[in-house]
C-alpha positions in Angstrom: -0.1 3.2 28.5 -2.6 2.1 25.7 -1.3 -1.2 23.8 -2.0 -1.8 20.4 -2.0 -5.5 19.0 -1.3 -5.7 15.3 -1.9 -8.7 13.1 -0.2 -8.7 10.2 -0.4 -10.6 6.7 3.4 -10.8 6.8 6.4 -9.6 8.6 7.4 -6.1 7.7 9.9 -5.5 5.3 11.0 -1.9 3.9 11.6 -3.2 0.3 7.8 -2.9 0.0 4.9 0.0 0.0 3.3 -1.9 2.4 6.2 -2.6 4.5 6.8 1.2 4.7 2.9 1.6 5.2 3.5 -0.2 8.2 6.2 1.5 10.1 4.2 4.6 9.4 1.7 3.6 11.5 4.0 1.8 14.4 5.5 5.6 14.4 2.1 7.1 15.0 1.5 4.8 17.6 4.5 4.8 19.3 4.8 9.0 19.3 1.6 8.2 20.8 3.5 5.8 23.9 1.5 2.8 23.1 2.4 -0.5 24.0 2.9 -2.3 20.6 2.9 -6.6 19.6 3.2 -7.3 16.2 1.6 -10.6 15.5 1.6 -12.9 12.1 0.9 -16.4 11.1 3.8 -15.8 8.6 7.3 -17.2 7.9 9.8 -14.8 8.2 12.3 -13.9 5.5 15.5 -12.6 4.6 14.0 -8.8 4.1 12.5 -9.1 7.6 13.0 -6.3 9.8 13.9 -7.1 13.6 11.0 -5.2 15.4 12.6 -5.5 18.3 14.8 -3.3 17.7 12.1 -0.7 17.2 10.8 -1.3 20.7 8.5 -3.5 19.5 7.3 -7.1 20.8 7.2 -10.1 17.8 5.0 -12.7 18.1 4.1 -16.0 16.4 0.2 -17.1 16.1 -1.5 -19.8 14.6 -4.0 -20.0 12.1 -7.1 -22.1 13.4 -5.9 -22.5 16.4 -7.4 -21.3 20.1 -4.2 -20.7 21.1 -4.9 -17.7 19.8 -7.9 -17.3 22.5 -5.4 -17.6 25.1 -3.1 -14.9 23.8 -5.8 -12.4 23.1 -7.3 -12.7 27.0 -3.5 -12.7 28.0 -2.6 -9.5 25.8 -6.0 -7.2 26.2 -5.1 -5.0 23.9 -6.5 -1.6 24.1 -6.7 -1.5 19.5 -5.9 -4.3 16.9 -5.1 -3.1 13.8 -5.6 -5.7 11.3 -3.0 -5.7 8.3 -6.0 -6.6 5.1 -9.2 -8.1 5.4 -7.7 -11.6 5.3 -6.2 -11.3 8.9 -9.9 -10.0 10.2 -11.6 -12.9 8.3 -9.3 -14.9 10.4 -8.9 -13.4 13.5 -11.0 -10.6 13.6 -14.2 -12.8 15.4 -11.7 -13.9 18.1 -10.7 -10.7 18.9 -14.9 -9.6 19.3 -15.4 -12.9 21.3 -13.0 -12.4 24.0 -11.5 -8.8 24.0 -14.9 -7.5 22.8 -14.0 -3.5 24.0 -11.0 -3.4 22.5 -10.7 -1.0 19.3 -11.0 -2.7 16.0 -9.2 -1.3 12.9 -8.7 -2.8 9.6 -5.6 -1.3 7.7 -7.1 -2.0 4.1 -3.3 -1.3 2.2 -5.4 -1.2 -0.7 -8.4 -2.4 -2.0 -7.9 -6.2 -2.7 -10.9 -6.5 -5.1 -10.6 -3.5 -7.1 -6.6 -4.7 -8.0 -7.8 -8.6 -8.4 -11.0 -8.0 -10.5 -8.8 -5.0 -12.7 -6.3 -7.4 -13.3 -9.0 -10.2 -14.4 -10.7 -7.8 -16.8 -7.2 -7.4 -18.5 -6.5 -10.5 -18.7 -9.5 -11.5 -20.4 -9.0 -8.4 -22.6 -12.2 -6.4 -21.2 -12.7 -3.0 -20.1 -12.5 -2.5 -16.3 -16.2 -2.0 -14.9 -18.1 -1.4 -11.6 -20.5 -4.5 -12.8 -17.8 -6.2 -12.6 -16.6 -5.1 -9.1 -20.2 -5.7 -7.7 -20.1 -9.1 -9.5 -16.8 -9.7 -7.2 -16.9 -12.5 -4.1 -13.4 -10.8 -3.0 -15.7 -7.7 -3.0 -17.9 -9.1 -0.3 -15.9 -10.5 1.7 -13.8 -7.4 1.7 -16.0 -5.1 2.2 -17.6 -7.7 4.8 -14.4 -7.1 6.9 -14.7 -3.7 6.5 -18.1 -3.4 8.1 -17.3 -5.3 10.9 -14.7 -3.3 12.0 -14.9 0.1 14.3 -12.4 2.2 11.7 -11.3 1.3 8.1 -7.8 2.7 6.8 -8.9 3.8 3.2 -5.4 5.0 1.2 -6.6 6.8 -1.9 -9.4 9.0 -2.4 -10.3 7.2 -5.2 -10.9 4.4 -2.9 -13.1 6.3 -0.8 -15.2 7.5 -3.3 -15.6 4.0 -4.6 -16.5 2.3 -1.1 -19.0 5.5 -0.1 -21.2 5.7 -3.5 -21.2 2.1 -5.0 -20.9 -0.1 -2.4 -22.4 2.7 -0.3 -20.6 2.3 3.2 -21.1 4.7 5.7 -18.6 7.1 5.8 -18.5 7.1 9.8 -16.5 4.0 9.7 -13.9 4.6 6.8 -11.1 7.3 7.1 -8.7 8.2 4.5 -5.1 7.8 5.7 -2.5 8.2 3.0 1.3 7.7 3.3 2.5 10.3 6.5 5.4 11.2 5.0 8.2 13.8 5.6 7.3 17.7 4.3 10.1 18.6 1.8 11.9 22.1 2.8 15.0 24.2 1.1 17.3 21.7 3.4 16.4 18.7 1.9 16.2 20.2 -1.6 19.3 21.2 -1.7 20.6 17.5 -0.7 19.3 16.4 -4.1 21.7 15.7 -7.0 20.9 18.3 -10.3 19.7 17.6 -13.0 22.8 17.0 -14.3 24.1 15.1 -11.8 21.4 12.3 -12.4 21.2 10.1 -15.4 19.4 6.8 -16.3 15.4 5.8 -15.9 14.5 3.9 -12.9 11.5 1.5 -12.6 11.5 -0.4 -8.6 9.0 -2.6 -7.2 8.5 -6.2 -5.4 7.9 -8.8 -7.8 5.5 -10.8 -5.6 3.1 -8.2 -6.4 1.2 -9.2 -10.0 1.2 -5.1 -11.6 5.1 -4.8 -10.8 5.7 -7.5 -13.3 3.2 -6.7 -15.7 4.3 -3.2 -15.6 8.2 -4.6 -16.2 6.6 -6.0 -19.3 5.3 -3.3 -20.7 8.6 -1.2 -20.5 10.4 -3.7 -22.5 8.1 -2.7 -25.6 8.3 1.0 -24.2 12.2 0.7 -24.0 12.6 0.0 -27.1 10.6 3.4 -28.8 13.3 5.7 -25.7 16.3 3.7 -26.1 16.1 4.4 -30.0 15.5 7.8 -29.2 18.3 8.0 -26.3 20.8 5.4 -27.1 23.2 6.4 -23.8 19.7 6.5 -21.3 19.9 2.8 -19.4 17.2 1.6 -17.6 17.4 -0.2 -14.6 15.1 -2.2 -12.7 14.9 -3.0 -9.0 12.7 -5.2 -6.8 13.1 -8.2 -4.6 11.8 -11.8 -5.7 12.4 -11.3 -9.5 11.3 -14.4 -10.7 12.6 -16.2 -13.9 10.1 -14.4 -16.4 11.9 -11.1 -15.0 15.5 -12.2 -15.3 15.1 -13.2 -18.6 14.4 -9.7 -19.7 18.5 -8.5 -18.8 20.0 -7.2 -21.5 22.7 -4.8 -20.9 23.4 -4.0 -24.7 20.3 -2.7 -24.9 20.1 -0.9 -21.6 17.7 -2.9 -20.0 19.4 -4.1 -16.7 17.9 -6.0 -14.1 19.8 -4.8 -11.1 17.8 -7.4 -8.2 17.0 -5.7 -4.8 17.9 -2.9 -3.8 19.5 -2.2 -0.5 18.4 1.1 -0.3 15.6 2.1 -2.4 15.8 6.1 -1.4 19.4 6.6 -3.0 19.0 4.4 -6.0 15.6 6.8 -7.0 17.7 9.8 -5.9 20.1 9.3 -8.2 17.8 8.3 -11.6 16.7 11.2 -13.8 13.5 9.8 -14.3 10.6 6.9 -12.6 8.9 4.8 -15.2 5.9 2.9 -13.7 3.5 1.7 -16.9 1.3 0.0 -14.5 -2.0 -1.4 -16.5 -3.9 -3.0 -12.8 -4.0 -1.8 -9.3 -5.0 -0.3 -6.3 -3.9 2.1 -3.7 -1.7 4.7 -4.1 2.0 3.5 -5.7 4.7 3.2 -2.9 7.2 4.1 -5.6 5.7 6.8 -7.2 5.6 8.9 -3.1 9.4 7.4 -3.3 10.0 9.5 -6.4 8.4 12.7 -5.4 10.5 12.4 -1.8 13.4 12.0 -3.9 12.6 15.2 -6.3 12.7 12.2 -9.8 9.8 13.2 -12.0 8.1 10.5 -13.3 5.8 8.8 -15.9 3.1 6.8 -15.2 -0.5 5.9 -16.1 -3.8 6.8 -14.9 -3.9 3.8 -12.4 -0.3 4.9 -11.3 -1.2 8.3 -10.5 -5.0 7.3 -8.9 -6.2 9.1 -6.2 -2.2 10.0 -5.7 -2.4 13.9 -6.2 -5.7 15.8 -5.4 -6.3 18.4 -7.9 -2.2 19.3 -8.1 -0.5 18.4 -12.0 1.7 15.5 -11.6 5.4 15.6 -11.4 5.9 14.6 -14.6 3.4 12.9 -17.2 0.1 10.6 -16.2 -0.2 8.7 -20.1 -2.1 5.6 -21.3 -1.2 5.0 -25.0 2.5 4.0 -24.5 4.0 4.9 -27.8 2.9 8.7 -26.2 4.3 7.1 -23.1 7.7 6.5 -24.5 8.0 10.0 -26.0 7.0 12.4 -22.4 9.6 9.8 -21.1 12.3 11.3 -23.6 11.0 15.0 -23.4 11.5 14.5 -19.6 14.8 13.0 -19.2 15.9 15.5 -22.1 14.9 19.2 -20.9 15.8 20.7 -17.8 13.5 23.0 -17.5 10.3 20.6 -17.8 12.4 18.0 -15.5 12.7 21.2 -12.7 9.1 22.3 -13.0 7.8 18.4 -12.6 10.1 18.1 -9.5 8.6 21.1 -8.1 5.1 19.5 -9.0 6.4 16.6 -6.9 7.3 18.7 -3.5 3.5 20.3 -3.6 2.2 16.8 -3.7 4.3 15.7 -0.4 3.5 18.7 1.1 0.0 19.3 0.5 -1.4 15.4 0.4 1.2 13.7 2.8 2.2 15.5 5.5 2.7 13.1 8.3 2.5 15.9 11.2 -1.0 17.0 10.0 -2.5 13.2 9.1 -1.4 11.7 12.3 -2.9 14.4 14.9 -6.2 14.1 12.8 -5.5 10.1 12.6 -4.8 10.1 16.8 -8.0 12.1 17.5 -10.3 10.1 15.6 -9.2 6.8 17.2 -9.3 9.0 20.4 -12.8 10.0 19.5 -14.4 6.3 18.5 -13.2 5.0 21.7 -14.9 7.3 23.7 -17.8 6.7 22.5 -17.4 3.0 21.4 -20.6 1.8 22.3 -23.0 4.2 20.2 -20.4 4.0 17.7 -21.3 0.4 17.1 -25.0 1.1 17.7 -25.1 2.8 14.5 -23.2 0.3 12.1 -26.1 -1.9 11.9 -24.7 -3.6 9.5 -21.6 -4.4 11.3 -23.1 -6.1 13.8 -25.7 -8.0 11.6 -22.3 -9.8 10.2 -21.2 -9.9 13.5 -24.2 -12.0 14.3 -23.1 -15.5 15.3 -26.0 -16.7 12.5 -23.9 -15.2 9.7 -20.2 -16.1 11.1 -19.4 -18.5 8.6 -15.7 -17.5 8.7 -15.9 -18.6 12.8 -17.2 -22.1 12.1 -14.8 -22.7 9.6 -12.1 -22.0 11.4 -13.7 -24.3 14.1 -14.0 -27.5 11.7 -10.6 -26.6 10.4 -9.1 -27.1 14.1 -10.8 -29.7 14.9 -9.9 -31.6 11.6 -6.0 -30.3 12.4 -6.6 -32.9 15.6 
């Protein structure tokens, strides 16, 4: 049996895209009968799943710390998946130094710098631009931790595109894994509630993530131009860690509810007419926006909503920028039928064509397969992986260093 070591940024939690990112992955693996230890620095919280109950092995590690030496010789995994470039910046030369055959692959979630450096051109009221992006430290020390690693986890297409012709990666060591999600067939169609059946817009998302919150914002304006237009429509809102700013925003005489987090995110979207996600920053593709396809709810969004989401297929519902047009698709879609059943449809081509987990993880299991075979020339040929690798250019490694002997 082949074990994987994963080192994550935080423990798992299903109230989030990456949470459910993540339990994607521990399924490949363990359909695949590996041996898996989830890892993490990280405090546990309330929303933390019990991995153990999954079959899988928890532990704690250190930051800084050579204890972590110890529990790499001790563990020799076989592949460490590491859960964003801040976990290989931190661990990732440890893992080289003393388990130096094992299989290194970063899980990326999302590009880091494309969200961070989107989100500081908007706040200084600028267009979004690849000067910018190039301009970005988070960019190089991202896409550092990508070129040290054997295999990069690239989400979106439009990802992939970015990291092959401006940063100009080789595409040998990226691979695009989207969501591996469930094919939709006449049984699970017929679960859904009709179009009737459903009422209210729905808008869900963890408010420890920056657009989430922004995009809340922005449908308190928006609200406003549907609820005038709708005056029975509510809107609710949904997301762990709403903070103050967020709470504020309840007002149930206007239809704007804050409902807090929900306990099961599937049934809530299930039974909504309609997804709003005005999200102005990002990266990746939107956890919620899968969610609402897999529950047959259309939805509205914007062009960074529906990024590198859907191919060349139309969207299940509207992709719109200027939100006074925003507002009105919203009405149009939670008002005619047979729009809101065509977009739905829309929706079940995307699952089925973009995310179908059977197909993505057989192509997903041979590659690994593949790269460790021939690990050695696979290496050999990402020069520049093993330039940063150099012990010269470790910066990260003698931080960490001077950081544990400080700690003493």
């Amino acid at each position: 049996m082949q074990q994987l070591l994963i080192i994550g940024y935080v423990w798992i939690e299903k109230t989030t895209g990456a949470g459910n990112r993540m339990l994607q992955l521990l399924n490949v693996f363990k359909n695949q009968n590996y041996t898996i230890t989830f890892a993490t620095p990280a405090q546990k919280t309330e929303n933390s799943l019990n991995l153990a109950e999954l079959g899988v092995e928890e532990k704690s590690i250190e930051l800084n710390s050579s204890s972590f030496d110890d529990f790499i010789k001790e563990q020799q995994p076989d592949v460490v998946l590491f859960d964003r470039f801040m976990m290989e910046e931190q661990f990732g030369w440890r893992v080289a130094e003393h388990c130096p055959k094992a299989l290194r692959v970063l899980d990326t979630e999302d590009l880091h710098f494309l969200r961070k450096t989107r989100h500081q051109q908007l706040k200084k009221g600028k267009q979004f631009s690849i000067e910018a992006l190039l301009n970005s430290d988070e960019a190089k020390r991202e896409i550092a931790a990508i070129l040290r690693c054997d295999m990069s986890l690239i989400i979106s297409t439009y990802e992939m595109q970015l990291l092959k012709d401006v940063f100009k990666v080789d595409e040998s060591i990226l691979y695009h894994l989207p969501f591996l999600l469930n094919s939709i067939d006449e049984k699970v169609v017929k679960k859904w509630k009709s179009f009737e059946e459903r009422k209210h817009f729905v808008f869900i998302g963890n408010f420890f993530h920056a657009p989430n919150v922004d995009a809340v914002l922005q449908l308190k304006t928006i609200w406003k131009t549907i609820r005038k237009q709708l005056p029975e429509a509510e809107l609710h809102i949904y997301g762990a860690y709403a903070t103050q700013q967020i709470q504020q925003l309840h007002k149930p005489k206007e239809g704007f509810i804050i409902k807090g987090f929900a306990e099961d995110a599937l049934e809530v979207v299930k039974s909504a007419r309609v997804v709003l996600a005005p999200i102005r920053f990002g990266a990746g593709i939107k956890g919620k926006l899968a969610e609402a396809m897999e529950c047959g709810t259309p939805s509205v969004t914007t062009s960074i909503g529906a990024e590198g989401m859907h191919g060349n297929l139309p969207w299940n519902g509207f992709i719109e920028d200027d939100f006074e047009k925003f507002a009105n698709k919203a009405k149009e879609l939670y008002t005619y039928d047979i729009l809101w059943k065509k977009s739905q449809k829309k929706g079940i081509a995307i699952i089925n064509t973009i995310y179908d987990k059977e197909k993505l993880a057989f192509s997903f299991v041979n590659k690994i397969k593949e790269i460790q075979e021939n690990l050695e020339t696979h290496r050999t040929q990402n020069f520049l992986g093993s330039l940063l690798q150099h012990q010269t250019l470790q910066a990260t490694k003698f931080m960490s260093k001077w950081i544990e002997e400080k700690n003493k």
